[in-house]
C-alpha positions as CSV (number, residue, x, y, z in Angstrom):
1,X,219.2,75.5,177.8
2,X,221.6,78.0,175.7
3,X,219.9,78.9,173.1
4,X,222.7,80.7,171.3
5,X,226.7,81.0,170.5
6,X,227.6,84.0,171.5
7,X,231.2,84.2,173.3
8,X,232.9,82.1,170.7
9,X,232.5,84.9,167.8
10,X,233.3,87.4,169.9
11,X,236.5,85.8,171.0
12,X,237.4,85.5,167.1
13,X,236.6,89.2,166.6
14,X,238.9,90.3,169.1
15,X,241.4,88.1,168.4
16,X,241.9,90.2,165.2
17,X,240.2,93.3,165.5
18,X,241.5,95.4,163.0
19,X,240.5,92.9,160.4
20,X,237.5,92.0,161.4
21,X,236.6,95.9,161.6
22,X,238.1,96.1,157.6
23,X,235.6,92.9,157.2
24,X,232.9,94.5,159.0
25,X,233.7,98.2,157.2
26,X,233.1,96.3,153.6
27,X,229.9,94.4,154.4
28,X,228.3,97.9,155.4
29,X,229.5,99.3,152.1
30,X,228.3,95.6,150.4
31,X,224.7,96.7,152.1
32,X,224.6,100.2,150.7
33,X,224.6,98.7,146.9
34,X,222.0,96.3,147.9
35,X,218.5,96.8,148.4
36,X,218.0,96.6,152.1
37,X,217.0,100.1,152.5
38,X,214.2,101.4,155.3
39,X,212.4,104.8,153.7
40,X,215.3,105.0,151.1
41,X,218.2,104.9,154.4
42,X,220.6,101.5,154.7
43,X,219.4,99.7,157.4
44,X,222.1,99.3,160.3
45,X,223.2,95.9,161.4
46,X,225.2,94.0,164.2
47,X,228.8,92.5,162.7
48,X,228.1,89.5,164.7
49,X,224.8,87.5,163.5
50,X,222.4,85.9,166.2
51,X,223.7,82.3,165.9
52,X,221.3,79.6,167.3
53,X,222.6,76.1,168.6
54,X,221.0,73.3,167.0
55,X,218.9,72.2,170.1
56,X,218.6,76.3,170.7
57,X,216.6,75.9,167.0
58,X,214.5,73.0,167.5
59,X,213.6,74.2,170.6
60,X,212.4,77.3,169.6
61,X,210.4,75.5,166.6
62,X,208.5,73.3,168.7
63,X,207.1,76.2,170.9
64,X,206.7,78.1,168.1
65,X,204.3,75.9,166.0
66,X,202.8,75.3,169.4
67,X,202.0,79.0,169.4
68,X,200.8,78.6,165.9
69,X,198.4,75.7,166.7
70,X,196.9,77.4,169.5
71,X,196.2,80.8,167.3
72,X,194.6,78.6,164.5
73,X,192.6,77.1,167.2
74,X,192.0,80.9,168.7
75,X,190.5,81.9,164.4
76,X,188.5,78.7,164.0
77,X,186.4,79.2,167.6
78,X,185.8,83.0,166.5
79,X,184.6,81.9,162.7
80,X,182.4,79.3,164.7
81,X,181.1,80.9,167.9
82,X,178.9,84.0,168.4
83,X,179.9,84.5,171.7
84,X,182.7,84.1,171.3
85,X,183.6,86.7,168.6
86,X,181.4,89.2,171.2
87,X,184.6,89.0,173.3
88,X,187.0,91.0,170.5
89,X,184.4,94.2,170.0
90,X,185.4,94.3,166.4
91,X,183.0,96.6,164.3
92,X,180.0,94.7,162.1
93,X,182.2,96.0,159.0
94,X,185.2,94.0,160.2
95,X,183.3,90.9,161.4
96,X,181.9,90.7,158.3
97,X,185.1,90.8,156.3
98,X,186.4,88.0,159.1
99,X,183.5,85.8,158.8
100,X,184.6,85.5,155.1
101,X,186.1,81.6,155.6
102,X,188.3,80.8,152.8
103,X,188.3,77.3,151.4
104,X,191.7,76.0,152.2
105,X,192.0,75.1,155.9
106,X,195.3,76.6,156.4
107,X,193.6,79.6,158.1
108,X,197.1,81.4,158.6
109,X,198.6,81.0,156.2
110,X,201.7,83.2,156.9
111,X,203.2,85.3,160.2
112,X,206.1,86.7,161.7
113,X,205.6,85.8,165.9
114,X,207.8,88.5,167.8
115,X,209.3,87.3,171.0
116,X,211.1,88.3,173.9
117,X,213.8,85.4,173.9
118,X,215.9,84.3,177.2
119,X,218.9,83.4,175.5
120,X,220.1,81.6,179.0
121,X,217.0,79.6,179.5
122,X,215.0,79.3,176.2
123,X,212.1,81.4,178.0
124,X,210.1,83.9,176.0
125,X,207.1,86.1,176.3
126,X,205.2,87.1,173.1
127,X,205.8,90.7,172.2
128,X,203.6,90.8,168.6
129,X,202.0,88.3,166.2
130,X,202.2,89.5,162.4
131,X,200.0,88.0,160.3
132,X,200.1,88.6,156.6
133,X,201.3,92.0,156.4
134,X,205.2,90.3,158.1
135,X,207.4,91.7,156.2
136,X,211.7,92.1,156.4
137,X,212.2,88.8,154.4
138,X,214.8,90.9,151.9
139,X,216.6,92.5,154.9
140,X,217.2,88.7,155.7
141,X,218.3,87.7,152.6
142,X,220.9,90.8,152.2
143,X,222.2,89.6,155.4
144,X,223.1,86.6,154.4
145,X,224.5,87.2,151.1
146,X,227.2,89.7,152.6
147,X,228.0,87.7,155.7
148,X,228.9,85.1,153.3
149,X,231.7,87.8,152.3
150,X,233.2,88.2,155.9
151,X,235.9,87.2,158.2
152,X,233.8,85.9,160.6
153,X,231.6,83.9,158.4
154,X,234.8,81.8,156.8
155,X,236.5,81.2,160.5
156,X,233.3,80.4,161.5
157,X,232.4,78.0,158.7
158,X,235.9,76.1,159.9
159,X,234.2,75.0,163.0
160,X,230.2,74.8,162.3
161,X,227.9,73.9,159.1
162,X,226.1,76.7,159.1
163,X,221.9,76.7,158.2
164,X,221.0,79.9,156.8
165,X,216.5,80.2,155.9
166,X,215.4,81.2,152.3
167,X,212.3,83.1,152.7
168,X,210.8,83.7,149.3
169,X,210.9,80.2,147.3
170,X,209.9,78.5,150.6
171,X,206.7,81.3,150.6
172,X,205.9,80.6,146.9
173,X,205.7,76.9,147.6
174,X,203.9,77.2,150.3
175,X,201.5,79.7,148.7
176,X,200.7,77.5,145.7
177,X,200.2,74.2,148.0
178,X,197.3,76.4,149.9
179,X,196.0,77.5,146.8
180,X,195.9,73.7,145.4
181,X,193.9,73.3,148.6
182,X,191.4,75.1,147.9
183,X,190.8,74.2,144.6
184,X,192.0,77.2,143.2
185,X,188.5,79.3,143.9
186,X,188.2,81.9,141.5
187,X,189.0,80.2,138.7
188,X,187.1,78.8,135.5
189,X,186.8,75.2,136.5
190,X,188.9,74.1,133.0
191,X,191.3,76.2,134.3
192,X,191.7,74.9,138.0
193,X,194.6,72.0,137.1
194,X,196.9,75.6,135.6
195,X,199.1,77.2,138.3
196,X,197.4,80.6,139.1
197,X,198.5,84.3,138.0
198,X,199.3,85.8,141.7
199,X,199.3,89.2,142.5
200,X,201.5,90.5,145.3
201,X,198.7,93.3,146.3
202,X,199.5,96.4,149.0
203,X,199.4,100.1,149.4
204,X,202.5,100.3,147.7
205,X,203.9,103.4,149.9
206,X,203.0,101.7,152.8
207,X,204.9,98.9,152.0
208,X,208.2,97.5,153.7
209,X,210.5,98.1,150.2
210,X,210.2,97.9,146.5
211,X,212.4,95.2,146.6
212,X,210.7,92.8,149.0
213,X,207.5,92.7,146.7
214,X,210.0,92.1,143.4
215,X,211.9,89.1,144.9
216,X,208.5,88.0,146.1
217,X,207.3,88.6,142.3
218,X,210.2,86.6,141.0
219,X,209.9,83.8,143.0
220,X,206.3,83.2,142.4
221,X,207.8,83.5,138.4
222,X,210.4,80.5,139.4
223,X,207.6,78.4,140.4
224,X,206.2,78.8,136.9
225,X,203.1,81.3,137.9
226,X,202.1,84.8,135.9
227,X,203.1,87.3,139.0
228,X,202.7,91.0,139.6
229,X,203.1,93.7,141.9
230,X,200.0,95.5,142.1
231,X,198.5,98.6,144.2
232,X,195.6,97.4,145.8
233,X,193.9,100.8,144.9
234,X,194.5,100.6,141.1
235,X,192.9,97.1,140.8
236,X,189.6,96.9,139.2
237,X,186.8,93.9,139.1
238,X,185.3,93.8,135.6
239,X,183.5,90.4,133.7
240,X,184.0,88.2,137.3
241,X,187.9,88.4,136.9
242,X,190.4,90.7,139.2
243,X,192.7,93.2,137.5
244,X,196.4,94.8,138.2
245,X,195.7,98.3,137.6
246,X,198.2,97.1,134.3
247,X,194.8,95.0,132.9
248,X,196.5,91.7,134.2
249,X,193.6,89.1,135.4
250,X,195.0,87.5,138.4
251,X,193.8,84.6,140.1
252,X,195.7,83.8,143.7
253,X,196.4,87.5,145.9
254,X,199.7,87.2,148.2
255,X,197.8,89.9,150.6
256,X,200.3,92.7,152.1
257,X,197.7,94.9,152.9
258,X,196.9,95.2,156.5
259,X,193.5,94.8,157.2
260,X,193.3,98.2,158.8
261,X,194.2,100.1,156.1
262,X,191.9,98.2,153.9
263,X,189.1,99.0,156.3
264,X,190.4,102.5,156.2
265,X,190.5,103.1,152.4
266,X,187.9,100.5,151.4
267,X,185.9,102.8,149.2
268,X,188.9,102.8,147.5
269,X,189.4,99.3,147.3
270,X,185.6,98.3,146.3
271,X,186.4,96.4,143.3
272,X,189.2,94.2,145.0
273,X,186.3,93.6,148.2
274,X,184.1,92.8,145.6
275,X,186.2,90.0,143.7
276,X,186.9,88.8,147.3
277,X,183.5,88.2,148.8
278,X,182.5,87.0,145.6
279,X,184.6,84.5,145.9
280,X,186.6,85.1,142.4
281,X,189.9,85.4,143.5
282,X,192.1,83.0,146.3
283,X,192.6,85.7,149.1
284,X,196.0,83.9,151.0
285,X,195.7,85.3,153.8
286,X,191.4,86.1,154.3
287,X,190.7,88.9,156.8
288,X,190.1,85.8,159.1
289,X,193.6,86.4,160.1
290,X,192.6,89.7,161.9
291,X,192.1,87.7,164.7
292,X,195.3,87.4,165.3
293,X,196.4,90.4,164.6
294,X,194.6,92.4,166.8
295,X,196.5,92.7,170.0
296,X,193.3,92.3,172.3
297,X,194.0,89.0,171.7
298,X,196.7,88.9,174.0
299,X,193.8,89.4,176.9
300,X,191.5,87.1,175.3
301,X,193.9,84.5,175.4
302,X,194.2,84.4,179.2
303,X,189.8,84.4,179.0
304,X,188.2,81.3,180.4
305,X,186.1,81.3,177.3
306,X,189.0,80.5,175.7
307,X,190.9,78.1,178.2
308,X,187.2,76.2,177.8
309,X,188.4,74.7,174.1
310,X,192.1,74.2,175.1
311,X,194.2,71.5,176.2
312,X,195.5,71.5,179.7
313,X,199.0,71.7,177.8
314,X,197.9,74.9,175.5
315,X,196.7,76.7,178.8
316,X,200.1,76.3,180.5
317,X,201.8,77.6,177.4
318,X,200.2,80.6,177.3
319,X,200.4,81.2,180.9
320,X,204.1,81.3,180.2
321,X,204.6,83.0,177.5
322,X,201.7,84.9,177.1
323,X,202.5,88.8,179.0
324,X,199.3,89.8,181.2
325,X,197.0,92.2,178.7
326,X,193.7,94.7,179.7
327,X,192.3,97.1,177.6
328,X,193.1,100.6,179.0
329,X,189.8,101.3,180.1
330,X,189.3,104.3,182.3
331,X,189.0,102.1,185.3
332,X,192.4,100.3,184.6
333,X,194.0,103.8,184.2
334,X,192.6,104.9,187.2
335,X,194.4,101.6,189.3
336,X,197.0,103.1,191.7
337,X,199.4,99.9,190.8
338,X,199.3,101.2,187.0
339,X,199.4,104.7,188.2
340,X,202.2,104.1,190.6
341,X,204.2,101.5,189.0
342,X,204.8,102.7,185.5
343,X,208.0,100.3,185.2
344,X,205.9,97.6,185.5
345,X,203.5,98.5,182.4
346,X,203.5,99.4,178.4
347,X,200.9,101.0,176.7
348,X,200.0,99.8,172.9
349,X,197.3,100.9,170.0
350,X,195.0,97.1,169.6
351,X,195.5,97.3,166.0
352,X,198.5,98.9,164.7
353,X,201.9,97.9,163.3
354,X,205.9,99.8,163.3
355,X,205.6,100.4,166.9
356,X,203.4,103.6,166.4
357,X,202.1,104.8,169.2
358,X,203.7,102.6,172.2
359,X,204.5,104.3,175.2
360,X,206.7,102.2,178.0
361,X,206.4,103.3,181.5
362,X,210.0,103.2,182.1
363,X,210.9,105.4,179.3
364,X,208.7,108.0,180.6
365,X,208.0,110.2,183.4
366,X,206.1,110.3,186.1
367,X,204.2,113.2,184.6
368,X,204.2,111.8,181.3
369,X,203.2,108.6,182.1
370,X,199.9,110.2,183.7
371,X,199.3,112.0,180.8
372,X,199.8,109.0,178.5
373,X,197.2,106.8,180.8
374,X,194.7,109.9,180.9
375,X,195.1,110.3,177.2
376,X,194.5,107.1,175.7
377,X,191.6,105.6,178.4
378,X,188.8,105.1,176.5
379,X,190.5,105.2,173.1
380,X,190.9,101.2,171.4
381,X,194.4,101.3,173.4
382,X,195.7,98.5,175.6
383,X,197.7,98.6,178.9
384,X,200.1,95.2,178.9
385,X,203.0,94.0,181.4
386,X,206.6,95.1,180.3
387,X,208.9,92.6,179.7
388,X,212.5,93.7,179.7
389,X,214.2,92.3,177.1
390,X,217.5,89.8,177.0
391,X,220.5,92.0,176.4
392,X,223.7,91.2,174.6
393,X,227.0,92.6,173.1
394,X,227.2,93.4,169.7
395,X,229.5,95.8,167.5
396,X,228.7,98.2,164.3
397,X,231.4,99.1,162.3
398,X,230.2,101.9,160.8
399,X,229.5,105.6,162.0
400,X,228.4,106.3,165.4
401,X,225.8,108.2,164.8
402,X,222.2,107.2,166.0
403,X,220.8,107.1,162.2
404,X,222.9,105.6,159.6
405,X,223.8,108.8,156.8
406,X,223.3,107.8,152.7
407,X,225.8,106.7,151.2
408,X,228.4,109.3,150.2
409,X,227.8,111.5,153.9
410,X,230.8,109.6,155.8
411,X,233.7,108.3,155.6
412,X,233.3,104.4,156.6
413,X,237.2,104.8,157.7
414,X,239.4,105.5,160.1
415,X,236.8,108.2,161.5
416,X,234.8,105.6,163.1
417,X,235.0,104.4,166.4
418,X,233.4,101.0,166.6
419,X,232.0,100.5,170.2
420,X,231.1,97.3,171.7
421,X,227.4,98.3,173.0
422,X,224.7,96.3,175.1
423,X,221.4,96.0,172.8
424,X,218.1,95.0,174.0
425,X,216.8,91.6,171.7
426,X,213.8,90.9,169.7
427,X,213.3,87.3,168.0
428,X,210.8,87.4,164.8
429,X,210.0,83.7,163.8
430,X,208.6,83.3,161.1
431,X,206.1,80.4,160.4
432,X,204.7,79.5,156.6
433,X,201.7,77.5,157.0
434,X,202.3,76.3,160.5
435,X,205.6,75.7,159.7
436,X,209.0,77.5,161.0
437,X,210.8,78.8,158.1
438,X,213.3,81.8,159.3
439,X,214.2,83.8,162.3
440,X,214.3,87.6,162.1
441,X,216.8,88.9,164.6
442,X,216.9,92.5,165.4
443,X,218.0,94.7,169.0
444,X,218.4,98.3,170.3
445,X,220.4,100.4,172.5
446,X,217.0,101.0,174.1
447,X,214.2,98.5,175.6
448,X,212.2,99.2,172.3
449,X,213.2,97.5,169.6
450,X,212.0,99.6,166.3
451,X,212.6,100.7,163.1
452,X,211.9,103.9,163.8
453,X,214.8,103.6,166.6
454,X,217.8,103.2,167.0
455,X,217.4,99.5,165.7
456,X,220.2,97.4,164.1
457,X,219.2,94.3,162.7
458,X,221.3,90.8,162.6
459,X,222.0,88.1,160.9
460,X,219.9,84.6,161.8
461,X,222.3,81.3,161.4
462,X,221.5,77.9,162.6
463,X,225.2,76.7,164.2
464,X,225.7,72.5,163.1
465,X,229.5,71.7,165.1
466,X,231.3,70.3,162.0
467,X,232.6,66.5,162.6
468,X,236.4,66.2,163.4
């Protein structure tokens, strides 16, 4: 099945290039007054958006609250089983904080599933699941509010209805429904009928933007909740209630805060562990969702422990979809296929997020990949199969360069030379409890899609062929 319309847009933007390059020039500029920024720099972006059929979409949904099924089954075995959880090494510290089951039964609540898609076929291997720290949710919603201001978006709209995902109001919902779940633990019980205070909580410099966490804030504030933005390390615990480093009492936490780095700082953090395990605030999402995040999963997922608990239809899914997994042992480093074969293999942190420390086999060589394998054996890293991503054509209409300059560096004019380039594709799906509610689209020049790369994001649209 074709999952996507891709030659028809590009026909239209050749058709007229010159103004669809004037169209393309003034979205960029449209961007840079927006707040889609990564470290402070515009994020770059692909003129023409990733536009899914209709049966491309519901496609995708289905597998993709399969996958979310499955992973929820994956959390509930590990809060249940012993042996089970013996399988994922994780420290006493971090079990405990796992083993902390919230009271709503929506145990992930929200995550961003990264896929390698087969636009041809509707095939896919998982690349990442993102649990609550997902973020890009504004870059989405910049996207779409500039495309709406194109060419390509009015000569489209001629032909097609065209379904665009709202990503914060849809959250907020969501969130409050969970929360009503759970009857609102945390709260004084005359209180539990009132919709909560909610605290967006992070390490704010670690954070994906500013922005994100506002429109976040201001959506929980259209549902009719008390909402802040809080740094997790300011918060304090005083007379049973949680506190904004501001003094605000909040009762529901929108957790952004990877559970890494709250492991790693959570001397700092004492008070907001404290109101957590003490069960006087609504964590959405608990630690539980570690699980998932934690990419030894992807080996655990092809254990017979865990096909022992799973439908004969589960198991098949993740044979497909799931890309072989090992911890990079010394053993597994020393194999003479992984030695010998470095195309065939990528090498990945278990628990880390931005595409830090990733090394692919293909992008090194045969030196460095020796080195790479000898230096991270032993060390929490994992060895996985590489799968090369689905490539397409795509144009920028800005600068050339490999980073996009601040505004103010360039002329955006005739000093370009808009290419037509090949990019490597990544598909984020976002699911809100269990649900599909966006697509993330993003791609690369190079076989590793990241925003630390040369990465230039996309818009997502839903394509609905408009009645004659």
């Amino acid at each position: 099945m074709k999952m996507t319309v891709d030659a028809e847009p590009r026909e239209l933007v050749l058709r007229d290039f010159e103004a669809h390059a004037a169209s393309g020039r003034a979205q960029i500029e449209e961007m840079r007054q927006g707040t889609a920024t990564y470290k402070g720099v515009p994020i770059k972006f692909g003129y023409l958006p990733k536009y899914f059929s209709e049966e491309g979409f519901a496609k995708l949904k289905s597998d993709l609250e399969q996958a979310w099924r499955i992973l929820v089954r994956v959390i509930e075995e590990y809060l249940d089983k012993a042996d089970y959880r013996e399988l994922f090494g994780f420290s006493p510290e971090l079990e405990e904080m796992i083993l902390h089951r919230p009271a709503y039964s929506t145990l992930l609540p929200v995550c961003r599933l990264d896929i390698f898609l087969n636009e041809e076929t509707g095939d896919f291997k998982f690349c990442e699941f993102n649990a609550d720290g997902s973020s890009a949710m504004n870059e989405n919603a910049e996207l779409y509010r500039t495309y709406r201001n194109t060419l390509l978006y009015r000569q489209m709209d001629e032909r097609y209805e065209q379904y665009m995902f709202e990503l914060f109001d849809s959250w907020a919902e969501t969130f409050l429904r969970i929360y009503a779940e759970g009857q609102g633990q945390g709260r004084q019980e005359t209180d539990k009928a009132a919709l909560p205070a909610v605290a967006v909580v992070d390490f704010l410099e670690k954070g994906s933007s500013a922005a994100e966490f506002t429109a976040f804030r201001q959506a929980f504030e259209r549902a009719g909740c008390r909402a802040y933005v809080a740094e997790i390390r300011d918060m304090s615990f005083e007379d049973g209630r949680l506190l904004t480093g501001e003094g605000h009492p909040v009762d529901a936490v929108y957790r952004r805060a990877v559970t890494s780095d709250i492991l790693a700082h959570r001397e700092e953090v004492r008070p907001f562990l404290e109101a957590v395990c003490g069960r006087k605030v609504c964590l959405i999402g608990d630690f539980c969702t570690q699980v998932v995040h934690d990419k030894v999963l992807f080996r655990i997922l092809h254990h017979a422990r865990t096909a022992a608990f799973l439908s004969a239809e589960d198991r098949a899914f993740i044979e497909a979809h799931v890309p072989f997994t090992a911890m990079l042992t010394r053993e597994i480093a020393e194999r003479a296929d992984v030695r010998k074969n470095r195309e065939k293999w990528i090498i990945k942190p278990r628990d880390s997020y931005g595409a830090h420390g990733i090394y692919p086999g293909r992008l090194c060589t045969e030196e460095e990949w020796l080195q790479q394998l000898d230096a991270h054996a032993d060390t929490d890293y994992i060895l996985q199969e590489f799968v090369t991503p689905y490539r397409t054509e795509n144009i920028y209409f800005g600068p050339a360069s490999a980073k996009t300059p601040a505004a103010g560096q360039e002329n955006l004019g005739e000093d370009s030379l808009p290419q037509w380039q090949s990019f490597s594709n990544m598909t984020g799906v976002y699911l809100y409890g269990g649900r599909v509610a966006g697509i993330y689209s993003r791609a690369s020049v190079t076989p590793i899609i990241s925003v630390e790369g040369d990465e230039h994001e996309m818009t997502s649209i839903v394509l609905k062929k408009r009645s004659l």
